[in-house]
C-alpha positions as CSV (number, residue, x, y, z in Angstrom):
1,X,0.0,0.0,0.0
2,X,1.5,3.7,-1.1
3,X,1.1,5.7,2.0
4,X,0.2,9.3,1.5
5,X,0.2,12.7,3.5
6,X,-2.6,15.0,3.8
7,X,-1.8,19.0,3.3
8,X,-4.8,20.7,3.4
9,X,-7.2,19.3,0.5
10,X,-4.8,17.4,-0.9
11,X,-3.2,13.8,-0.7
12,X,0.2,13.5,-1.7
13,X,1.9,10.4,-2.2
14,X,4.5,9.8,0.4
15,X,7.7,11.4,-0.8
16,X,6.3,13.6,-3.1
17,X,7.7,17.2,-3.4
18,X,5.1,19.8,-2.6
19,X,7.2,22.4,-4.4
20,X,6.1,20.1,-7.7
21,X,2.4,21.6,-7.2
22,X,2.4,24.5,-9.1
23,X,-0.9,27.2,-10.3
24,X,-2.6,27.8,-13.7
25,X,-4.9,29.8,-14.4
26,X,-8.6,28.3,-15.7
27,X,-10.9,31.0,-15.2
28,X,-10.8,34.7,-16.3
29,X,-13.7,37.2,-16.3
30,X,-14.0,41.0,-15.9
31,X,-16.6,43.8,-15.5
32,X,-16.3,47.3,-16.2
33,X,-19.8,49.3,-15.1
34,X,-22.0,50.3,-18.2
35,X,-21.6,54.1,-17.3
36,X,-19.0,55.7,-19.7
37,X,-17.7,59.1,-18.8
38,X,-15.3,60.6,-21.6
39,X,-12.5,63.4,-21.9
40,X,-15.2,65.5,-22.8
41,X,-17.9,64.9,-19.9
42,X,-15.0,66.1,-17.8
43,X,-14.4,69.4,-19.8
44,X,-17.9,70.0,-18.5
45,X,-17.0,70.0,-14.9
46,X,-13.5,71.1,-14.4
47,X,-10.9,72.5,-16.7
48,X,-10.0,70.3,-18.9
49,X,-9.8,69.1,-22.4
50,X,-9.6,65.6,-24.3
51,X,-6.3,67.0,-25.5
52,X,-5.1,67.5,-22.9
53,X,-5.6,64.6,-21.0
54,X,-4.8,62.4,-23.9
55,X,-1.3,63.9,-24.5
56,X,-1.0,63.5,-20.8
57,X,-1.9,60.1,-19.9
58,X,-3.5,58.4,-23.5
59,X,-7.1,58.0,-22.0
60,X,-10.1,58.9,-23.8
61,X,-12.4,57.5,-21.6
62,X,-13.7,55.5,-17.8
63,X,-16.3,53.8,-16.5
64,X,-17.9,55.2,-13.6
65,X,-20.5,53.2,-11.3
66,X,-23.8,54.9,-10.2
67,X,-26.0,54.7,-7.5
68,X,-25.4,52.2,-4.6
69,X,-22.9,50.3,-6.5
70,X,-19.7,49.3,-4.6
71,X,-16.7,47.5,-5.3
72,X,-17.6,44.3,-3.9
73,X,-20.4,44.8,-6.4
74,X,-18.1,44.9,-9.5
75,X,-16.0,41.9,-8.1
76,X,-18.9,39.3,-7.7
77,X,-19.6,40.2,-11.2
78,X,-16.0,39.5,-11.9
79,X,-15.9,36.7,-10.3
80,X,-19.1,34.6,-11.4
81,X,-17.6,35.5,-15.2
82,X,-14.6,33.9,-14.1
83,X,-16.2,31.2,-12.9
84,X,-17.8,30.2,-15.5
85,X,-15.7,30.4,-17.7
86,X,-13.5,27.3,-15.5
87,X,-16.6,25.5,-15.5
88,X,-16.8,25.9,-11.7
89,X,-19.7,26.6,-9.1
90,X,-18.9,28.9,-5.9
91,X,-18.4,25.7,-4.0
92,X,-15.5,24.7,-5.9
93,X,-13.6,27.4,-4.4
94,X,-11.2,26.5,-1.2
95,X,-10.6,30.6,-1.1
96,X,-10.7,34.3,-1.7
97,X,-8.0,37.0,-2.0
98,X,-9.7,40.5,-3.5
99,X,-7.3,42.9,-3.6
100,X,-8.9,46.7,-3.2
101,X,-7.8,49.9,-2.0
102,X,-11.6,51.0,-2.2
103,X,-13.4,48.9,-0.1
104,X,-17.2,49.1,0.8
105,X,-16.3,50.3,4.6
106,X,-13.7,51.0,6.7
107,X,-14.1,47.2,8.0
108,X,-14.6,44.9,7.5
109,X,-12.7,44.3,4.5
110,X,-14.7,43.8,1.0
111,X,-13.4,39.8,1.0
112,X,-16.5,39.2,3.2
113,X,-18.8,40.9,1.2
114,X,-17.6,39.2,-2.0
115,X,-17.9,36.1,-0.5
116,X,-21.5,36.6,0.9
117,X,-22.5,37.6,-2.6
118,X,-21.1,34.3,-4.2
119,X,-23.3,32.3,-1.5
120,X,-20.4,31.3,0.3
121,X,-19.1,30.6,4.1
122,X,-16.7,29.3,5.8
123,X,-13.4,29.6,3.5
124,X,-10.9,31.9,3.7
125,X,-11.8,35.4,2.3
126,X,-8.7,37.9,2.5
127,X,-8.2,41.5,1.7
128,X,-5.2,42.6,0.1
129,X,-4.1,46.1,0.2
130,X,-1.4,46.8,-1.8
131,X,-2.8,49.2,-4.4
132,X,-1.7,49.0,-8.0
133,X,0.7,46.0,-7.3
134,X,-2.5,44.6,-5.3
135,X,-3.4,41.6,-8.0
136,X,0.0,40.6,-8.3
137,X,0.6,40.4,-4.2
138,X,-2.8,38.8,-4.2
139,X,-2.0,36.2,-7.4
140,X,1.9,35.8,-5.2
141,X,0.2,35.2,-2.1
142,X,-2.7,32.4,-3.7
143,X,0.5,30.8,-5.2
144,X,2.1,29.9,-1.9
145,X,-1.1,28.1,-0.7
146,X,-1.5,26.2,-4.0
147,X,2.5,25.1,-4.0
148,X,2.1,23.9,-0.6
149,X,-1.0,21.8,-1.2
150,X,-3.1,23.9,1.0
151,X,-5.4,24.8,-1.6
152,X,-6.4,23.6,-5.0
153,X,-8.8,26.3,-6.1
154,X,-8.5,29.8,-5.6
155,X,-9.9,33.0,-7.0
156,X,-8.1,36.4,-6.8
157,X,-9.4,39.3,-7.5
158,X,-9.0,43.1,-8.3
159,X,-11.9,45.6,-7.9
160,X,-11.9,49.1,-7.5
161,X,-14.6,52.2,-7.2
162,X,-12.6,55.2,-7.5
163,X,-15.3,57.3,-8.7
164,X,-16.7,58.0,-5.3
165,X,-14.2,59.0,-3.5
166,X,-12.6,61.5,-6.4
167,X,-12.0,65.6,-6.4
168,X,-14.6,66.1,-9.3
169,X,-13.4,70.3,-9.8
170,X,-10.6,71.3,-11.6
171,X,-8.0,71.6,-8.5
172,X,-8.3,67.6,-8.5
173,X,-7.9,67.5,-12.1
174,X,-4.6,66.2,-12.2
175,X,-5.6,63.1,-10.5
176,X,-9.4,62.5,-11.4
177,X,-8.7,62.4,-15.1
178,X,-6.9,59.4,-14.3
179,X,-8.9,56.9,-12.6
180,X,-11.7,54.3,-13.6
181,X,-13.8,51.5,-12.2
182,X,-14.1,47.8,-12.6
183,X,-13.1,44.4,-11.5
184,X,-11.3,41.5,-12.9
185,X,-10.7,37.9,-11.7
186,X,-9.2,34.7,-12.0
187,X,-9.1,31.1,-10.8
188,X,-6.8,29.2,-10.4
189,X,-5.9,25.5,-10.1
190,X,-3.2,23.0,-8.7
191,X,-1.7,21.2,-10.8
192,X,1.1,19.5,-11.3
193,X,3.7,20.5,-13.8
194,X,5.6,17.9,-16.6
195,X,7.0,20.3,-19.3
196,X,7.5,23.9,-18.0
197,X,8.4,24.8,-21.8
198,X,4.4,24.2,-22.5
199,X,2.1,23.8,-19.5
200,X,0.5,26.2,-18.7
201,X,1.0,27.3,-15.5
202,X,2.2,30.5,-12.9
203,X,6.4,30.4,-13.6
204,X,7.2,32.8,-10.4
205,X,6.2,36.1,-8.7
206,X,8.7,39.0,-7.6
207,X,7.3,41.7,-5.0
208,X,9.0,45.1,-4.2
209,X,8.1,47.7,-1.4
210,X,9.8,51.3,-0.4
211,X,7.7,52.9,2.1
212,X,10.3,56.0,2.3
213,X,7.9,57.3,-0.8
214,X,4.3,56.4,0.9
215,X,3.4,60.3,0.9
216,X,4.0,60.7,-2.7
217,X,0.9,58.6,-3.3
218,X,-1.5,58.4,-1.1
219,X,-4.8,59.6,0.8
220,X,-4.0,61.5,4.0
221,X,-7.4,61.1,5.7
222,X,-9.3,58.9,7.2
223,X,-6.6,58.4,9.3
224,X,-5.4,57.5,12.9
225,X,-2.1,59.4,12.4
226,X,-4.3,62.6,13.5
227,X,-4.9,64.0,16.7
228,X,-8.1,62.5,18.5
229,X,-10.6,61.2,15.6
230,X,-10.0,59.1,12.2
231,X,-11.8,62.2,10.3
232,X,-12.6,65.9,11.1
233,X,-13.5,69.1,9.7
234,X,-10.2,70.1,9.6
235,X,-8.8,67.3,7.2
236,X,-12.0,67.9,5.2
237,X,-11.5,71.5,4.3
238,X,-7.8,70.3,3.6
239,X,-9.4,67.7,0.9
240,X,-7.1,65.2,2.5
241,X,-10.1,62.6,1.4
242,X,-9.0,63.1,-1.6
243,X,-5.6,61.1,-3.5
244,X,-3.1,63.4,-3.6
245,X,0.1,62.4,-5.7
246,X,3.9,63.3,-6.7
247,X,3.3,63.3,-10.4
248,X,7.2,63.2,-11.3
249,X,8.1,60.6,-8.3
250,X,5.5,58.5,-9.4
251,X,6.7,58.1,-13.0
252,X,10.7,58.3,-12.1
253,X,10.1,55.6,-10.0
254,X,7.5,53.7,-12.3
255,X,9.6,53.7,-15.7
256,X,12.7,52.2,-13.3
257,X,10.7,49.6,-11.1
258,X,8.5,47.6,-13.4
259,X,11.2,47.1,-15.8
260,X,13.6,46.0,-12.9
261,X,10.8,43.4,-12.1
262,X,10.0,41.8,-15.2
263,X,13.9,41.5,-15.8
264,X,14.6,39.6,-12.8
265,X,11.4,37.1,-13.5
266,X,13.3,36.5,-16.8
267,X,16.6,36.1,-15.3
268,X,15.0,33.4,-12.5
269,X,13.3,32.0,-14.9
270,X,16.1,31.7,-17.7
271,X,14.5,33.5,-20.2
272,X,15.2,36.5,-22.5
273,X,13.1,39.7,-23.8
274,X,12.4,38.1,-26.9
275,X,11.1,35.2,-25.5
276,X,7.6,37.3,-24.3
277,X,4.8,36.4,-26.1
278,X,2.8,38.9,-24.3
279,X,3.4,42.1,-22.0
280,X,0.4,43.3,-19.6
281,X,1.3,46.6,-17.4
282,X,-0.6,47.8,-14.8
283,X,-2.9,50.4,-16.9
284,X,-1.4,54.1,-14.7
285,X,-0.3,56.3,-17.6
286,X,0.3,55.2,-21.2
287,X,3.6,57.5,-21.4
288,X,4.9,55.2,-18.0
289,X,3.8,51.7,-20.2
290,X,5.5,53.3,-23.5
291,X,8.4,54.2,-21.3
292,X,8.5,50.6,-19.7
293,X,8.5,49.4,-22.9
294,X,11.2,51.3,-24.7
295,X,13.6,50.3,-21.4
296,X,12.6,46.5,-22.2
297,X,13.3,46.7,-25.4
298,X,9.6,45.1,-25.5
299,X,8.3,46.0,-29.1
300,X,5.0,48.0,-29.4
301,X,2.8,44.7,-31.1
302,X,3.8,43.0,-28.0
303,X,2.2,45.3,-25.4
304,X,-1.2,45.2,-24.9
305,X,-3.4,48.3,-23.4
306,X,-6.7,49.1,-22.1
307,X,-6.2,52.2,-20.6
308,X,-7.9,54.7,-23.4
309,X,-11.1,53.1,-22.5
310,X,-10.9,51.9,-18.6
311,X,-8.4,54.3,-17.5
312,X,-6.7,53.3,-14.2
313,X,-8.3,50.7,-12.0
314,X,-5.6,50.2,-10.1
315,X,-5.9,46.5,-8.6
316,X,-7.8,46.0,-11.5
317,X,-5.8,46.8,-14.5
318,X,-4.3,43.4,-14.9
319,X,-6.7,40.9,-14.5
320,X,-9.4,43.2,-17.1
321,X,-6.1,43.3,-19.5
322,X,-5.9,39.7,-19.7
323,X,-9.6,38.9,-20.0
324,X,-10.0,42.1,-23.1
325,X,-6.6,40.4,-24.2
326,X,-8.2,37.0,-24.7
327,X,-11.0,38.8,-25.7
328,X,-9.0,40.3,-28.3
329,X,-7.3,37.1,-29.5
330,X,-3.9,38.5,-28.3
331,X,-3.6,36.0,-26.1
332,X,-3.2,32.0,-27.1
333,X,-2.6,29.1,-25.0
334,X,0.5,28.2,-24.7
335,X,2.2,32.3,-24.7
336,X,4.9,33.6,-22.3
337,X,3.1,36.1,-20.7
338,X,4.9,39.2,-18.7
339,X,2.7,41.0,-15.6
340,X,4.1,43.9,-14.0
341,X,2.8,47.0,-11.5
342,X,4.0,49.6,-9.9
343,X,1.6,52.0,-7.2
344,X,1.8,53.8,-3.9
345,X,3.5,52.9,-1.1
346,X,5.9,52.6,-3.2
347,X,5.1,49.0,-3.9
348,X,6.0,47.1,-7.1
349,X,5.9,43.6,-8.9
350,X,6.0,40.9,-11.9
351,X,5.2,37.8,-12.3
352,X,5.6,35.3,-15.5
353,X,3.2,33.1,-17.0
354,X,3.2,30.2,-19.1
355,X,-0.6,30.6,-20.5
């Protein structure tokens, strides 16, 4: 009789190197609200101009929610796209990582109410806050649990509802113009992994963080760095509810970072530029992706976009590239796939995928 070991849901064989378990995605869905708010809708209440926030940033256009809408919202619409497109129900799922820096309330985090909406109770649902990087620390993190046999299915998302908590006049211009909302996700699987050259499968993830630049993105208030209460009137007629951001930092450090990142997944991984099928940047600033690109040497048919229409949905960017990307019949089964984000705190990341 083979004896076997039991890690979490699964039963190993006796012997049998957990580190061979290994993710792949199976599911990918997205939802962007139906509300579109262009260049132009802006011009009408602040002073702008669609050419001037193109040559600044490539966007024409965002979706905006309305109503009651939150980002838990978005992500169970996300997510139940995802699912089906694995084929799975709910209660396939062993967990939940929804990475957010807009969640529904204070606390708890959104996780809960994502899970709630899916019908669910019981597994694990956890919040990831790490901004733009925030679907790659969340994919990273349901990575771990999947090489070490603690889970087998798992479904990360990104979801964001900037629209709410935005400057809408012209002295929030800078940063309003950039910002969308919608939700991505994905699911993934153990499995285990024969040929690395074709399965499909998550290669590796690389995560950065330099909290000496936290103030050059970020939102002051609410905040229990403040004398006696998380919000007053004070902070309010500062507009420290409001993002405020170091324009030039943001993009120095960008156009270095996410470059650094991919490089070293292609170095761990023994693999060269050229050997990307497929490059999907976090969707900040299309001058930051063009710059990316030029450092990479990635060429332009090889970089793939959304922002002109989504804008920046920070943990969202990624996962609604890839699913427009499939979409889009840029990406094939079987393509070497590049991620890579960079956002506040400073916090950046990459991770490779055989698709």
């Amino acid at each position: 009789m083979v004896a076997c070991v039991t890690i979490g849901q699964l039963v190993l064989k006796e012997g049998a190197p957990v580190t061979s378990l290994r993710s792949r995605v199976i599911g990918l869905g997205s939802f962007l609200p139906p509300r579109v708010v262009t260049n132009d809708d802006l011009a009408q209440i602040m002073d702008t101009s669609d050419e001037w926030i193109v040559q600044r940033t490539g966007i024409k256009e965002r979706r905006w929610v309305e109503g009651v809408t939150s980002t838990s919202d978005l992500a169970v619409e996300a997510s139940r796209r995802a699912l089906d497109s694995a084929g799975l129900t709910p209660e396939d799922l062993d967990m939940i990582f929804l990475a957010t820096i807009s969640p529904d309330h204070f606390f708890p985090g959104s996780g809960v109410f994502l899970q709630t909406k899916l019908g669910l109770a019981g597994i694990p649902a956890i919040d990831v806050r790490q901004q733009c990087t925030g679907f790659i620390y969340a994919l990273s993190m349901a990575d771990q649990y999947i090489r070490t046999g603690s889970a087998r299915k798992i479904l990360v998302v990104g979801a964001e509802v900037h629209s709410k908590g935005l400057d809408k006049s012209t002295n929030g211009r800078d940063i309003t113009v950039l910002f969308g909302d919608g939700a991505g996700a994905v699911v993934l699987e153990a499995m285990e992994v024969n040929n690395p050259q074709l399965d499909s499968h998550l290669l590796s993830t690389h995560l950065y963080t330099d909290g000496a630049h936290a103030e050059d993105l970020w939102v002051p208030a609410v905040s229990t760095a403040y004398d006696e209460q998380i919000v007053d009137q004070r902070m309010l007629d500062r507009g420290d509810q409001y993002p405020k951001m170091n324009g030039r930092q943001v993009f120095v450090h960008a156009v270095k970072r996410m470059p650094e990142a991919v490089e070293i997944a292609l170095e761990h991984n023994g693999y060269q530029i050229d050997d990307v099928d497929l490059f999907v940047f976090h969707q900040a600033n299309l001058r930051i992706n063009e710059a990316v690109a030029h450092r990479l040497g990635a060429p332009e048919e090889k970089v793939f976009n959304t922002i002109e229409k989504y804008a920046n949905t920070t943990a969202a960017t990624i996962p609604i590239g890839l699913d427009e990307a499939v979409k889009a019949g840029r990406l094939q089964p079987g393509m070497l796939v590049a991620l890579a984000a960079f956002g506040g705190g400073f916090t950046w990341g990459s991770a490779l995928l055989r698709w």
